[in-house]
Backbone as ProteinMPNN parsed JSONL, in Angstrom:
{"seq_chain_A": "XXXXXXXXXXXXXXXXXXXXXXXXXXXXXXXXXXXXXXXXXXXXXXXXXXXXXXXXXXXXXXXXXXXXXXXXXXXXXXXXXXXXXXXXXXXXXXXXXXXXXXX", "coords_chain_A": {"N_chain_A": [[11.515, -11.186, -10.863], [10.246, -9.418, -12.55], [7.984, -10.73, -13.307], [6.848, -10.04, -10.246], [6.654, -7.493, -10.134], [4.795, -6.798, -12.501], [2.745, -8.071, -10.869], [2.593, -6.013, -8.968], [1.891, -3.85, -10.163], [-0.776, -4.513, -11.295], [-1.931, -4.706, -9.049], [-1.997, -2.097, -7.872], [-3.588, -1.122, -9.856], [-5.907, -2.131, -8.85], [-6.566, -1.316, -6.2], [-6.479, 1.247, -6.508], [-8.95, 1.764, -8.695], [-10.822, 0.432, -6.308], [-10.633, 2.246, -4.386], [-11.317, 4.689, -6.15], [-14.174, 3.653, -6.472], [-15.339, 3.707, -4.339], [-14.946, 5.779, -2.628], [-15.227, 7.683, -4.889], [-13.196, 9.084, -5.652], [-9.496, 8.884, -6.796], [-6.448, 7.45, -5.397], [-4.222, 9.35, -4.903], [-0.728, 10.479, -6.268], [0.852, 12.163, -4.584], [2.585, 12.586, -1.907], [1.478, 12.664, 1.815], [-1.156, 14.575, 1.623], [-4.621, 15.085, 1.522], [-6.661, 13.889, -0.281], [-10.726, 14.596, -0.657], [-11.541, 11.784, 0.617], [-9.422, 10.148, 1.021], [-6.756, 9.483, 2.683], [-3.126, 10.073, 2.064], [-0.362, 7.643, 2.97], [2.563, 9.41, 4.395], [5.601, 9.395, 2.863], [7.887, 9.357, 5.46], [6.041, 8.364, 7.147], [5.279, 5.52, 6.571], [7.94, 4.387, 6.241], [8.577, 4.584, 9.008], [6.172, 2.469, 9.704], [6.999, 0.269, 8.506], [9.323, -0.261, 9.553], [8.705, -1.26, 12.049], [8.984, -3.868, 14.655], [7.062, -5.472, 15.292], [6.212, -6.775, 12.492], [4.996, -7.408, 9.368], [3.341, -9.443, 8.944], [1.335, -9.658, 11.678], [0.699, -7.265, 12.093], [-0.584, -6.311, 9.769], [-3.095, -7.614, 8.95], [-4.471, -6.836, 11.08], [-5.614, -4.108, 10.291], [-7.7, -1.877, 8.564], [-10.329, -2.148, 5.872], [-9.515, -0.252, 4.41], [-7.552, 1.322, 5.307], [-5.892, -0.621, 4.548], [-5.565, -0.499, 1.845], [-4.457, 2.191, 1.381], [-1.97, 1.486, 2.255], [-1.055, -0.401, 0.945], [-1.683, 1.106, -1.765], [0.85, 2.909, -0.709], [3.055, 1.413, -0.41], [3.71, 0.576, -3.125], [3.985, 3.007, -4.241], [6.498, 3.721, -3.029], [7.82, 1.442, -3.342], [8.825, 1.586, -5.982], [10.797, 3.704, -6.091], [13.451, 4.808, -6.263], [15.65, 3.899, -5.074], [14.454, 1.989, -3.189], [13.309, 0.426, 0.538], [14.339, -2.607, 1.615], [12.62, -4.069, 3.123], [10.297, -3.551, 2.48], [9.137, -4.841, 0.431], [8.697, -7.383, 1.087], [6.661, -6.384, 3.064], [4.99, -5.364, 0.946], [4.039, -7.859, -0.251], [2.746, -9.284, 1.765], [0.952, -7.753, 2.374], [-0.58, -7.965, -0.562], [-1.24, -10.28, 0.273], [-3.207, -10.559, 1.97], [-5.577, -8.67, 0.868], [-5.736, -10.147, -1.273], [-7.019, -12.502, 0.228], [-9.3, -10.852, 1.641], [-10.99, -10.487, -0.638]], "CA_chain_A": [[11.315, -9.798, -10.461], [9.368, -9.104, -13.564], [6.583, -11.369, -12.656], [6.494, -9.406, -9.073], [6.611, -5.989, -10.761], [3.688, -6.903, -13.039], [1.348, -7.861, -9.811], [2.334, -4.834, -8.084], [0.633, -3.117, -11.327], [-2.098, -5.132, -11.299], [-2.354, -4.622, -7.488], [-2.306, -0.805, -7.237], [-4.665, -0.847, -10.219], [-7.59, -2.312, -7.896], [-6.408, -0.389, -4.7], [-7.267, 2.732, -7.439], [-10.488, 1.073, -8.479], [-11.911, 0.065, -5.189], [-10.628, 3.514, -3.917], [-12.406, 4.887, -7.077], [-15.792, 3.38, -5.751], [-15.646, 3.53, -2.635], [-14.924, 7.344, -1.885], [-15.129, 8.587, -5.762], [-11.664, 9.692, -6.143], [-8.281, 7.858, -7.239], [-5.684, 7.6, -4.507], [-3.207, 10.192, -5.682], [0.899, 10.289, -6.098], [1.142, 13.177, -3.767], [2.721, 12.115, -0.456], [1.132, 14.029, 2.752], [-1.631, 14.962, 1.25], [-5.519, 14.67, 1.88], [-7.926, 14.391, -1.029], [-11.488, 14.028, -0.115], [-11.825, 10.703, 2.243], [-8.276, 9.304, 1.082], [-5.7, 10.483, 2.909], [-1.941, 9.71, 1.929], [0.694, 8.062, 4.036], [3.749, 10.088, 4.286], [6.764, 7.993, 3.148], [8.563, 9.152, 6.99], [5.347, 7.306, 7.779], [5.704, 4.469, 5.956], [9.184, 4.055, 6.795], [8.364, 4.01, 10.495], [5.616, 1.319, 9.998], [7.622, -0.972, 8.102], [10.559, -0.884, 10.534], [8.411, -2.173, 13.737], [9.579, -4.757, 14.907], [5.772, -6.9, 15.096], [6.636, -7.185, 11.217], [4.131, -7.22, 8.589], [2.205, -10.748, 9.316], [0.816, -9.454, 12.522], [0.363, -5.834, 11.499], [-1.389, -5.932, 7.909], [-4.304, -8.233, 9.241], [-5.312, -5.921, 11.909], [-5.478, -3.209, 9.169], [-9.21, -1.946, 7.948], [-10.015, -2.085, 4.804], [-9.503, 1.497, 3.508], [-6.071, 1.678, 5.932], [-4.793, -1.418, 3.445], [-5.748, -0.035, 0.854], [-3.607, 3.16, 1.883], [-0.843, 0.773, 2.838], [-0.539, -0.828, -0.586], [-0.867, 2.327, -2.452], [2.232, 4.087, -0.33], [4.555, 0.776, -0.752], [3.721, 0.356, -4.9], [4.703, 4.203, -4.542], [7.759, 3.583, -2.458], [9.135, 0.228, -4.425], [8.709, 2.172, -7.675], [11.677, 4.69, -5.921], [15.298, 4.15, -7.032], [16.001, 3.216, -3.339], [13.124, 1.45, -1.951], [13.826, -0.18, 1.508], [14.31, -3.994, 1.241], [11.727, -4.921, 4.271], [9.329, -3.034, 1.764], [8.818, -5.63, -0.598], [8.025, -7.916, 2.3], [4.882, -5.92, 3.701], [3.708, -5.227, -0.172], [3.885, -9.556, -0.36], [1.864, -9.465, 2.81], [-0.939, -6.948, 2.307], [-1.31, -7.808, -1.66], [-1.978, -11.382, 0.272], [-4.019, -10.397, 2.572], [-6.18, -8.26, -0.225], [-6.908, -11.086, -1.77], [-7.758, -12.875, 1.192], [-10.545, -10.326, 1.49], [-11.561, -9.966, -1.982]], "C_chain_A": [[10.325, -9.104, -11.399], [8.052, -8.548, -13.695], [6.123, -10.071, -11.089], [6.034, -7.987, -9.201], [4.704, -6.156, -11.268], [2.741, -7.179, -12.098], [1.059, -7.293, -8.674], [1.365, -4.003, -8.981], [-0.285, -3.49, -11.144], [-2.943, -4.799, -9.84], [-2.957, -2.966, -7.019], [-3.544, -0.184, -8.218], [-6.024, -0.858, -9.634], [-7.931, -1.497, -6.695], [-6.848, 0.604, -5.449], [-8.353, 2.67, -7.703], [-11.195, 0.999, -7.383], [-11.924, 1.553, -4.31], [-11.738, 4.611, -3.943], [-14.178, 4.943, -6.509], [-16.199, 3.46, -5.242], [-16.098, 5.085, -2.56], [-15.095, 8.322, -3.416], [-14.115, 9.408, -6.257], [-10.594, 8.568, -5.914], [-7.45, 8.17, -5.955], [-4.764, 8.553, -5.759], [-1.743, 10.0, -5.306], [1.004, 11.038, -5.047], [1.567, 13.138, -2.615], [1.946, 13.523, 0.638], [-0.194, 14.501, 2.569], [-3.445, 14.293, 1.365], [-6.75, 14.935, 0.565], [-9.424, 13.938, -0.776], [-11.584, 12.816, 0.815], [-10.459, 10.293, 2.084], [-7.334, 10.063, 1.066], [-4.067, 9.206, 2.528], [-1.294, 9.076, 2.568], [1.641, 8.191, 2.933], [4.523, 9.465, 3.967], [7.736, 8.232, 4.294], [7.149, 8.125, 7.542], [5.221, 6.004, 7.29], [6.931, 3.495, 6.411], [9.099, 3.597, 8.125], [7.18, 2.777, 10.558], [6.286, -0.03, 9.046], [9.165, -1.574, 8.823], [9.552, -1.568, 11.714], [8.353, -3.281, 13.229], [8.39, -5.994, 15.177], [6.075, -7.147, 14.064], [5.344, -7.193, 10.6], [2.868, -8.346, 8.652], [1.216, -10.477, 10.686], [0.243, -7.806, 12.618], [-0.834, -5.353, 10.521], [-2.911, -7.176, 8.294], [-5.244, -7.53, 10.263], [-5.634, -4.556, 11.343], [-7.078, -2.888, 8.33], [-9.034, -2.17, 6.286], [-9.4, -0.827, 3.634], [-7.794, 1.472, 4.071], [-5.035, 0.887, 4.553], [-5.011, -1.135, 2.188], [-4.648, 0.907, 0.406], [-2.507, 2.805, 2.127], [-0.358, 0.306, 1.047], [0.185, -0.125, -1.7], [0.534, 2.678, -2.117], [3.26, 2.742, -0.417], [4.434, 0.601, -2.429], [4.801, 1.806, -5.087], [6.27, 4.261, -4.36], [8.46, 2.719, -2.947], [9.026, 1.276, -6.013], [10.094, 3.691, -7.416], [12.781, 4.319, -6.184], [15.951, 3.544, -5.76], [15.074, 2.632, -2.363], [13.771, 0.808, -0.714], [13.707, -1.586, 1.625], [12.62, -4.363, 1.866], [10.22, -4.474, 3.219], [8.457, -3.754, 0.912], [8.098, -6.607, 0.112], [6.679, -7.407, 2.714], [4.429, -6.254, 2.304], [3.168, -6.918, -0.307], [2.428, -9.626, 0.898], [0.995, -8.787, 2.706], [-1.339, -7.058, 0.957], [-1.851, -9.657, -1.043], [-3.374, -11.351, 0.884], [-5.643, -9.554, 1.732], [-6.833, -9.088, -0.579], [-7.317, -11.828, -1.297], [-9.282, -12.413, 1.1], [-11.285, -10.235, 0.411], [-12.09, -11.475, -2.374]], "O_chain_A": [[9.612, -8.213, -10.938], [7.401, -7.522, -13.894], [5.099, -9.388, -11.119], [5.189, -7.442, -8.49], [3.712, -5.782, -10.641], [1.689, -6.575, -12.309], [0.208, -7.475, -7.804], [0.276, -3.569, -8.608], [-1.022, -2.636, -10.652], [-4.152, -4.688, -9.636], [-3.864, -2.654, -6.248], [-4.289, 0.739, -7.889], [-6.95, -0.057, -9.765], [-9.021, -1.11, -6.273], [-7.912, 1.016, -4.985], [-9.094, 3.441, -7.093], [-12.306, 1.528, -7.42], [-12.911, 1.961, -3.699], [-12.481, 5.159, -3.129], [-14.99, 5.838, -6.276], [-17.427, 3.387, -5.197], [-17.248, 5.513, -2.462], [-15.107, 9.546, -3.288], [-14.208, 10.267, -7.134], [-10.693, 7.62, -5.134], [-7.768, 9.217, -5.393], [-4.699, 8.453, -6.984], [-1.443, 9.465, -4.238], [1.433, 10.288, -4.17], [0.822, 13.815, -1.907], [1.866, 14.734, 0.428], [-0.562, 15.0, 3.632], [-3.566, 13.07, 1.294], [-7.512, 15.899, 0.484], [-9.477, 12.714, -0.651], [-11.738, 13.132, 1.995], [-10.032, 9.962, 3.191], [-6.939, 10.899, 0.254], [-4.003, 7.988, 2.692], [-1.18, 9.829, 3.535], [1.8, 7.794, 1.778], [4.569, 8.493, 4.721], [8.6, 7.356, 4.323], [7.362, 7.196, 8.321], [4.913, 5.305, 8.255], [6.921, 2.323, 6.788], [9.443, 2.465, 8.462], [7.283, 2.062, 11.555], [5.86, -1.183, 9.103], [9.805, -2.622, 8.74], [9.993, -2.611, 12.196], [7.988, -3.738, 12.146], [8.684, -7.186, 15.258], [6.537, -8.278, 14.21], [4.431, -6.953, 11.389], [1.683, -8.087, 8.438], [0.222, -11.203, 10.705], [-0.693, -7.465, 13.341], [-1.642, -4.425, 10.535], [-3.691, -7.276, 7.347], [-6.471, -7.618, 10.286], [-5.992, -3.779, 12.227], [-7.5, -3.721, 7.528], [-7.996, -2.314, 5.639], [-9.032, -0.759, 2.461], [-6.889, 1.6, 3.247], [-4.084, 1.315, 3.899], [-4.378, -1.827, 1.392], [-3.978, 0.696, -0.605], [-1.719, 3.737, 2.292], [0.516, 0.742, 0.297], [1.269, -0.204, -2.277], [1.38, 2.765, -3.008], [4.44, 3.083, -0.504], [5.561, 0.468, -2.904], [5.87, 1.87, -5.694], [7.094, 4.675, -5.176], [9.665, 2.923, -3.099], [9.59, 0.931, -7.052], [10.308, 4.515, -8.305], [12.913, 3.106, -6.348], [16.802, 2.654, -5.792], [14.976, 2.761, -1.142], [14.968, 0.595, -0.903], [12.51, -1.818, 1.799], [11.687, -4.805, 1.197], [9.192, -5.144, 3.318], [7.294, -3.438, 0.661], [6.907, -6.756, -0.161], [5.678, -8.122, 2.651], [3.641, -7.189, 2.158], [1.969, -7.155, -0.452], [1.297, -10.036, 0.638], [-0.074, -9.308, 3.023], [-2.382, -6.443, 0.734], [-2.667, -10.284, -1.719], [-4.389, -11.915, 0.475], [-6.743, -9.953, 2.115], [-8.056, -9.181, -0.475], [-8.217, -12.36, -1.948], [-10.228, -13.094, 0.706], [-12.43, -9.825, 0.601], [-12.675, -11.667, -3.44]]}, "name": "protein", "num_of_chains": 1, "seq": "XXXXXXXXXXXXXXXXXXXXXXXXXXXXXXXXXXXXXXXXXXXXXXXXXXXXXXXXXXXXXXXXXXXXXXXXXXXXXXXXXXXXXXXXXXXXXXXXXXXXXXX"}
């Protein structure tokens, strides 16, 4: 669990970086919220895309690059909550693979 912790860090560091570069501003903590090009998801939105029922392997590949980006950020945010939702850990596995797929 440690290990997994440590390459969620590592993970939301680059999603901040490439964010960084891309659009010139850091993804921010702020749920809801729209700063210049990078907008937030909500964690009610979150929640509702990690319950459908396609599941994260068929979901997180059809996903642009900026969206997974946006996706990563809001589950690092959401496992880092005292109650994250199990299935949660699941997508972040699947879009920090898919990441480095692309990268």
């Amino acid at each position: 669990m440690v290990r997994l912790r440590q390459q969620m860090i590592v993970w939301l560091r680059l999603v901040n970086l490439v964010a960084a570069s891309v659009w010139g501003v850091a993804a921010t903590r702020r749920r809801g919220v729209r700063r210049g090009l990078v907008s937030v998801i909500s964690e009610p939105e979150l929640l509702r895309m990690i319950r459908d029922v396609s599941g994260p392997e068929a979901a997180v590949p059809r996903l642009s690059n900026a969206d997974l980006g946006r996706l990563l950020n809001a589950l690092y945010l959401h496992l880092d909550t005292s109650r994250p939702d199990p299935l949660a850990l699941q997508w972040f596995e699947v879009a920090a693979d898919e990441s480095r797929r692309r990268s």
